[in-house]
C-alpha positions as CSV (number, residue, x, y, z in Angstrom):
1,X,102.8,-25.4,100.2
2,X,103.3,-21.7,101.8
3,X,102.3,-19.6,98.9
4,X,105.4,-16.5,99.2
5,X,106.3,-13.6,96.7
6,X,110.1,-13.1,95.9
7,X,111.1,-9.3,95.2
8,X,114.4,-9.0,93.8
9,X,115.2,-5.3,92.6
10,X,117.9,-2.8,93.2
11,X,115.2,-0.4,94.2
12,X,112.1,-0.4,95.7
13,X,109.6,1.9,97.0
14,X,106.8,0.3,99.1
15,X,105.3,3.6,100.4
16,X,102.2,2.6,98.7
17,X,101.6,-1.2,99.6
18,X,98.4,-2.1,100.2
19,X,97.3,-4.5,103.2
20,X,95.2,-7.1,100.8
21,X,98.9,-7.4,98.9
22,X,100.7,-8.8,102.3
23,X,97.5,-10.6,103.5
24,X,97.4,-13.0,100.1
25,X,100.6,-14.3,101.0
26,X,102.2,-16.6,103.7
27,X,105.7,-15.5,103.1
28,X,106.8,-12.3,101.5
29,X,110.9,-11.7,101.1
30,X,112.1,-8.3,99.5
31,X,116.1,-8.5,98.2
32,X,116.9,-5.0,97.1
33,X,120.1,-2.5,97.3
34,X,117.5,0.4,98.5
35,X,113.5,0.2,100.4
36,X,112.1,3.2,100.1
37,X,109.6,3.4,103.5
38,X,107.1,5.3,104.6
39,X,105.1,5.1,108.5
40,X,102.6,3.5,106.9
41,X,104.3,1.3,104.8
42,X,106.2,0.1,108.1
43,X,103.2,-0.5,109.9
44,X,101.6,-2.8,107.7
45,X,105.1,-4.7,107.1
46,X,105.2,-5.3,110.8
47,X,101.6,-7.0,111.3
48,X,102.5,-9.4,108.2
49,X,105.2,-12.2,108.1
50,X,107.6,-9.7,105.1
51,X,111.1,-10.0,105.4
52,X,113.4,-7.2,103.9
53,X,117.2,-8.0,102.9
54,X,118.4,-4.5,102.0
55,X,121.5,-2.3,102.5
56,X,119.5,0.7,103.0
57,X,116.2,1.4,103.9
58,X,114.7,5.1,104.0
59,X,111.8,7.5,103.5
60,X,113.6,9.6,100.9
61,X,112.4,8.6,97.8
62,X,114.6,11.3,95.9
63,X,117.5,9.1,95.3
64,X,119.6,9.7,92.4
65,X,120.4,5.5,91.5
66,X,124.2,4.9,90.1
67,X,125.0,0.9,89.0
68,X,128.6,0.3,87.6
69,X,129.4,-3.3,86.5
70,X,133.1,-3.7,86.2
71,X,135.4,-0.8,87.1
72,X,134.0,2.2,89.6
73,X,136.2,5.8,91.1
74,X,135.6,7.7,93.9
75,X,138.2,10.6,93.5
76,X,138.0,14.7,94.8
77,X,137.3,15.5,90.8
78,X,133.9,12.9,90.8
79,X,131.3,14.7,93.1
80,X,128.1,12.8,93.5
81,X,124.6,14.4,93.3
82,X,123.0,14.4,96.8
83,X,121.3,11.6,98.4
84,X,123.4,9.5,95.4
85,X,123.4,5.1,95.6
86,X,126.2,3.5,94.1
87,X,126.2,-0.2,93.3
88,X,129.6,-1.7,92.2
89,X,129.5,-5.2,90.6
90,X,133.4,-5.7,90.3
91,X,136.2,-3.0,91.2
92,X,135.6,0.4,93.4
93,X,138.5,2.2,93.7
94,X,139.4,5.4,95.8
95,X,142.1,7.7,95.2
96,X,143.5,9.5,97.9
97,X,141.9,12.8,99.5
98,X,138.6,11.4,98.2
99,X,137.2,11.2,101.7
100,X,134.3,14.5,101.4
101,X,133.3,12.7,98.2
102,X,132.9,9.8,99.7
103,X,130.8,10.9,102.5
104,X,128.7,12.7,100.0
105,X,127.5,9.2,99.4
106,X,124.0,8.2,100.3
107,X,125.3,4.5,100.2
108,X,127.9,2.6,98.2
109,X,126.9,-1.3,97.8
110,X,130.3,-3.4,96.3
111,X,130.1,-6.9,94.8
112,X,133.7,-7.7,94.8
113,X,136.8,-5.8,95.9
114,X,137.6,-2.3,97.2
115,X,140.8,-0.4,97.0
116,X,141.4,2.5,99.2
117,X,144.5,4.3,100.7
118,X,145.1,2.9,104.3
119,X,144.1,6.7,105.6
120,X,140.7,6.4,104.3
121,X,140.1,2.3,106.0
122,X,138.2,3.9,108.6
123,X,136.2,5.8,106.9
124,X,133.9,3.3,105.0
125,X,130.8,3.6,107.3
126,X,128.7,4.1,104.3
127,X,130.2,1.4,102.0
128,X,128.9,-2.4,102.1
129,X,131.3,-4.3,100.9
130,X,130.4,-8.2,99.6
131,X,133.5,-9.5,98.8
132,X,137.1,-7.9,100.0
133,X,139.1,-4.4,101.2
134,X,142.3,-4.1,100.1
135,X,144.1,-0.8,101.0
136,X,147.4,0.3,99.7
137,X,149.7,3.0,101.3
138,X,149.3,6.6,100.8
139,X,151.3,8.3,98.4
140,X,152.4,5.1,96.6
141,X,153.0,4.6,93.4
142,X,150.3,1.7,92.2
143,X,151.7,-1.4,90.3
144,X,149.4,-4.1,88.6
145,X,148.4,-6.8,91.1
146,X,150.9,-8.8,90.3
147,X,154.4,-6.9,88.7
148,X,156.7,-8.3,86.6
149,X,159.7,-6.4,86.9
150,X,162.2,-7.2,83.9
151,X,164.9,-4.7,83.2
152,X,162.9,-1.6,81.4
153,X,161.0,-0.6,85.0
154,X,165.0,0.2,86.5
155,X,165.2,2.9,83.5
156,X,161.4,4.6,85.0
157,X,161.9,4.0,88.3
158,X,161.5,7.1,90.4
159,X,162.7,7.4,94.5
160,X,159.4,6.7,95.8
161,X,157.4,3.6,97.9
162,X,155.7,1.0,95.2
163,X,152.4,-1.4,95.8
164,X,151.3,-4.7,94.5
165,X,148.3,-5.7,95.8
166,X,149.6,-9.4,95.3
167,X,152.8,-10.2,94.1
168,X,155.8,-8.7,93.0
169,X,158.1,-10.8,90.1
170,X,161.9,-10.1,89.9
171,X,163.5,-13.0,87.9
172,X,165.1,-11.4,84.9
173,X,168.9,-11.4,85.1
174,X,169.2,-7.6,83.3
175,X,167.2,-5.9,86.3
176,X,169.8,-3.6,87.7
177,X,168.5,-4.0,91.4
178,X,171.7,-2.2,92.6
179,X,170.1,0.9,90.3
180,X,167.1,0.8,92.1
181,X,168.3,0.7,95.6
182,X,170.5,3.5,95.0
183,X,167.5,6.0,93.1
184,X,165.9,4.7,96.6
185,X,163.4,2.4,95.5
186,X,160.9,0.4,97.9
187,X,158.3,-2.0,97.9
188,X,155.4,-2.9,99.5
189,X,153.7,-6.5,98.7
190,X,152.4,-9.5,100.4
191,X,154.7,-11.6,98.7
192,X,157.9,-11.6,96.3
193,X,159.4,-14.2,93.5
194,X,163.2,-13.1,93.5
195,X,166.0,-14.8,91.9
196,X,168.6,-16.1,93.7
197,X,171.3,-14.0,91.8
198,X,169.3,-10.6,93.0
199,X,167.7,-11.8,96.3
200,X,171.0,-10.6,98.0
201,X,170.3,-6.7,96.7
202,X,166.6,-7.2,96.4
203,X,165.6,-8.2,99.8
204,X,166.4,-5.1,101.3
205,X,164.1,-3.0,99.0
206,X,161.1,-4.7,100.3
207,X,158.8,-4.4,103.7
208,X,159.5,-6.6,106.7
209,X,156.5,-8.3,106.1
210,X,157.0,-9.5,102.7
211,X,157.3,-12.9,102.1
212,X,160.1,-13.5,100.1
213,X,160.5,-16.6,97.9
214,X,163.9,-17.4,96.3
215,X,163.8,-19.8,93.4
216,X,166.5,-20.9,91.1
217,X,168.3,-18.9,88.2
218,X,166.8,-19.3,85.0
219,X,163.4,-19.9,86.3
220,X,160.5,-18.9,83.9
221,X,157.1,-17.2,85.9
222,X,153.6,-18.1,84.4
223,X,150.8,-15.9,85.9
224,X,147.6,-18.3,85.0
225,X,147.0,-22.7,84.7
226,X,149.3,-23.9,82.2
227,X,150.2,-27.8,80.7
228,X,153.0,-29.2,81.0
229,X,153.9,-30.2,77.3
230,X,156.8,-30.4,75.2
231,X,156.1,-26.7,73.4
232,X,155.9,-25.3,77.1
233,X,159.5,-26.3,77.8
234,X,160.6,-24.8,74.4
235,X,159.5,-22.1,75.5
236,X,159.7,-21.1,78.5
237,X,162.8,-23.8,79.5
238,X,163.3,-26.9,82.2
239,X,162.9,-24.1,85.2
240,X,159.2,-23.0,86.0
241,X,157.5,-21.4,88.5
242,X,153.5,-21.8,87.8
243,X,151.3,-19.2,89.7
244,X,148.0,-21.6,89.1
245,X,147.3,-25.0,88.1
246,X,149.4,-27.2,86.6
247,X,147.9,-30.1,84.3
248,X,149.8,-33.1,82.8
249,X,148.6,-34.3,79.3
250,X,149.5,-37.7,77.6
251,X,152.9,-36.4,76.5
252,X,154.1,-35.6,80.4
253,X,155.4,-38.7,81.4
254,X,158.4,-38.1,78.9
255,X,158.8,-34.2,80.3
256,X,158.9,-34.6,83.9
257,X,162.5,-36.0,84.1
258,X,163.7,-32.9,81.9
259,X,162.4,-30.4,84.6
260,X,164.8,-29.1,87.1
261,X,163.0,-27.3,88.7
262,X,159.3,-26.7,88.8
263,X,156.6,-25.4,92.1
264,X,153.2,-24.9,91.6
265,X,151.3,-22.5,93.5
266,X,147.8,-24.0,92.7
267,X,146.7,-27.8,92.3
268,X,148.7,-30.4,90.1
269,X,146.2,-32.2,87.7
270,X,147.6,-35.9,87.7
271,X,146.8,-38.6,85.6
272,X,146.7,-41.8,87.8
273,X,149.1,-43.8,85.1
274,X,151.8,-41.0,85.6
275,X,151.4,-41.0,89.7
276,X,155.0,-42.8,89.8
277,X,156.5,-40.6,87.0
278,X,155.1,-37.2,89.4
279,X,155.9,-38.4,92.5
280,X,159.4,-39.2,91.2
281,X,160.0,-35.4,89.8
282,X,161.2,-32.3,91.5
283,X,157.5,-30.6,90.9
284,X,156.3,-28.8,94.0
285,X,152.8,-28.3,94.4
286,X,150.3,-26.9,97.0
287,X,147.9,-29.7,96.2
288,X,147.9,-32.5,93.9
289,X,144.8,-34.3,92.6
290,X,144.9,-37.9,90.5
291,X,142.8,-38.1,87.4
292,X,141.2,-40.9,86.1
293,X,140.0,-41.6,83.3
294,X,139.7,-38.2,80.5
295,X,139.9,-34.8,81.8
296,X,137.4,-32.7,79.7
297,X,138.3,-28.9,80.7
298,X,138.3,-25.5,79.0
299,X,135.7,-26.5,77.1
300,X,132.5,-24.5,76.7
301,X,130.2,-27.1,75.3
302,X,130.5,-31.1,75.3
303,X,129.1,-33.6,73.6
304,X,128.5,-37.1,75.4
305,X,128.3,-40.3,73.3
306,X,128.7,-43.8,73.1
307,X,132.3,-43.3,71.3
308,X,133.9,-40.9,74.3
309,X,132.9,-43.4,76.9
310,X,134.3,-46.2,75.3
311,X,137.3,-44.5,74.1
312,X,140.4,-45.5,76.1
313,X,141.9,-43.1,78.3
314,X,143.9,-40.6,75.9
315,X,142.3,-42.2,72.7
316,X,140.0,-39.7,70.3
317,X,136.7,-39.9,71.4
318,X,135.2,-38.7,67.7
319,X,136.5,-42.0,66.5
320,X,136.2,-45.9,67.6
321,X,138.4,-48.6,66.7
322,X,137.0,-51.9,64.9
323,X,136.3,-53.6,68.4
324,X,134.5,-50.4,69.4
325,X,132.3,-51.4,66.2
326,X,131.9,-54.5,67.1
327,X,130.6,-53.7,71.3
328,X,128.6,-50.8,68.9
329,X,126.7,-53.9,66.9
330,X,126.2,-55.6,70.2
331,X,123.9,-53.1,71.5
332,X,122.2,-52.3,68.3
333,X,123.9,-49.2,67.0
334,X,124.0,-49.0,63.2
335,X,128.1,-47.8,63.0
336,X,128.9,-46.2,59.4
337,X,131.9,-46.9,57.2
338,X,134.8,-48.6,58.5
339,X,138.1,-48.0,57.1
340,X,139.3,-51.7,56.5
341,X,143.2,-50.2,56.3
342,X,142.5,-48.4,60.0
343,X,139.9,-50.4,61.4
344,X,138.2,-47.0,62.6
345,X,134.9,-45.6,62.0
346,X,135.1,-42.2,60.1
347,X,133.7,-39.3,61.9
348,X,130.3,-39.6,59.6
349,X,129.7,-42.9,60.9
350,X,130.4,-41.9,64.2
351,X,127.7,-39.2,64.2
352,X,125.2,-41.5,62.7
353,X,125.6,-43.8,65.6
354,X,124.6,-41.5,67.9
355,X,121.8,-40.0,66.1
356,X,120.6,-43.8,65.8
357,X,121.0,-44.1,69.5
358,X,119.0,-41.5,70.3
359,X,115.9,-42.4,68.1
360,X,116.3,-45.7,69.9
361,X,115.8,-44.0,73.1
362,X,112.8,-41.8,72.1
363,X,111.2,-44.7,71.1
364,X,111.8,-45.8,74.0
């Protein structure tokens, strides 16, 4: 067994290694945002089997160290000290005319996604990016990731180019699109969700290489993974347009002839009894995916015992029926009270069962 030494730091200095250090190991890997080098340092690290994963490696130890975890801005206001490291775990966002500050940058390090204006794209010599560059046009007018437009954005709309950096949502039938075209309003999105009362005036408003999706009247959008239950259609109608995952639950089966229209962007959770029912609907979905047996999700924390996995699909697991009781007495579990009216176990029971099983097994 190679004996190796791990380094994992978002700075280090190795101007003062010393040769017995390398020589005691067989492997030696440094992971760091900066190495701080000296001659010396890079003569010995050359005669000894050291690998160094880095973004930056220098002999100026005076570096001023920023970290940001979540949401980071370069702008012209924002000027960095001097020989300044920036390490983004999330957002880094550039504002326009922000290239001098940016150069100013010893090195910018991103763990997920940059925006910049499409001017300052070529420009990012100094910027490792991990993840993904998303530039938006100069001079636009920035909308969340993915807009929703319902009829209040037509009363601040101003003559100017907009930007989504995913999706822009026009389904409500107040939206005066005709108002927007003539205050000269413009988009600029990979992809748009238009009604097909408004696609005729909207279409024109939007960049030749937008894709434009037209869905029916009345359709309802839902941004995240939703479930198709009987409080969903209340709600939101027969219509839907799901931006995610879909999941059907137990009550589906009796839903999916009600919908009239329903595409799913993401993957269609599927129980395998309801594969007729699906396959039968109008649903559209990217991908669809047969469950069997229970689907456990959004859950932090589960708990796995003898009652879930001989509960039948859709049934309680906290609770076992009288057979369950019986199989339970076969292989020696001690159940607790059974309700002679319901022929179930009562929770208290149900919890003593397992902490019986599990003495069994330590004594085991």
């Amino acid at each position: 067994m190679p004996n190796k030494l791990l380094i994992k730091a978002n700075f280090c200095d190795l101007r003062n290694v010393k040769e017995e250090t390398l020589a005691a190991y067989d492997v030696i890997e440094v992971r760091a945002n900066v190495v701080v080098l000296n001659d010396r340092a890079k003569e010995l690290i050359a005669r000894y089997p050291v690998t160094l994963k880095c973004d930056l490696a220098t002999d100026n130890p005076n570096i001023a160290l920023r970290s940001v975890n979540g949401v980071a801005e370069v702008t012209p206001c924002d000027v960095p000290e001097a020989d300044t490291v920036l390490t983004v775990n999330g957002e880094l966002k550039i504002a326009s005319g922000s290239a001098e500050v940016l150069a100013r940058y010893l090195q910018i390090t991103v763990n997920g996604q940059v925006y910049c204006p499409r001017s300052l794209s070529g420009k990012l010599g100094n910027v490792a990016v991990n993840g993904q560059i998303i530039t938006w046009p100069d001079g636009a007018v920035q909308l969340k990731n993915t807009a929703v437009l319902d009829s209040t954005f037509a009363l601040r709309a101003k003559p100017a180019l907009y930007w989504a950096a995913r999706c822009v949502v026009m389904l409500d039938p107040a939206l005066d699109v005709a108002a927007l075209a003539k205050q000269g309003v413009r988009f600029d999105t990979p992809r748009a969700i238009l009604a097909q009362s408004l696609a005729t005036q909207a279409a024109p408003l939007f960049e030749d290489d937008t894709d434009l999706e037209i869905v029916p009247d009345g359709t309802a959008y839902l941004k995240d993974d939703a479930e198709l239950t009987a409080a969903l259609i209340r709600r939101k109608g027969n219509k839907l347009y799901v931006d995610g995952r879909l999941t059907l639950t137990a009550e589906s089966a009796a839903l999916l002839p009600q919908l009239e229209y329903c595409k799913v962007t993401g993957t269609a959770l599927v129980p395998a009894a309801q594969e007729k029912a699906f396959s039968a609907s109008c649903v559209q979905a990217e991908k669809v995916q047969t469950v069997r047996g229970r689907l456990l999700q959004g859950q932090g924390r589960v708990q796995v015992d003898y009652w879930m996995l001989e509960a039948p699909d859709g049934a309680d697991p906290g609770t076992g029926t009288g057979t369950d009781c019986r199989k339970a007495d076969a292989v020696g579990m001690r159940h607790g009270t059974v309700h002679r009216r319901t022929k179930r176990c009562c929770a208290a029971g149900s919890q003593r069962c397992g902490r019986y099983l599990r003495r069994q097994r330590q004594a085991h």
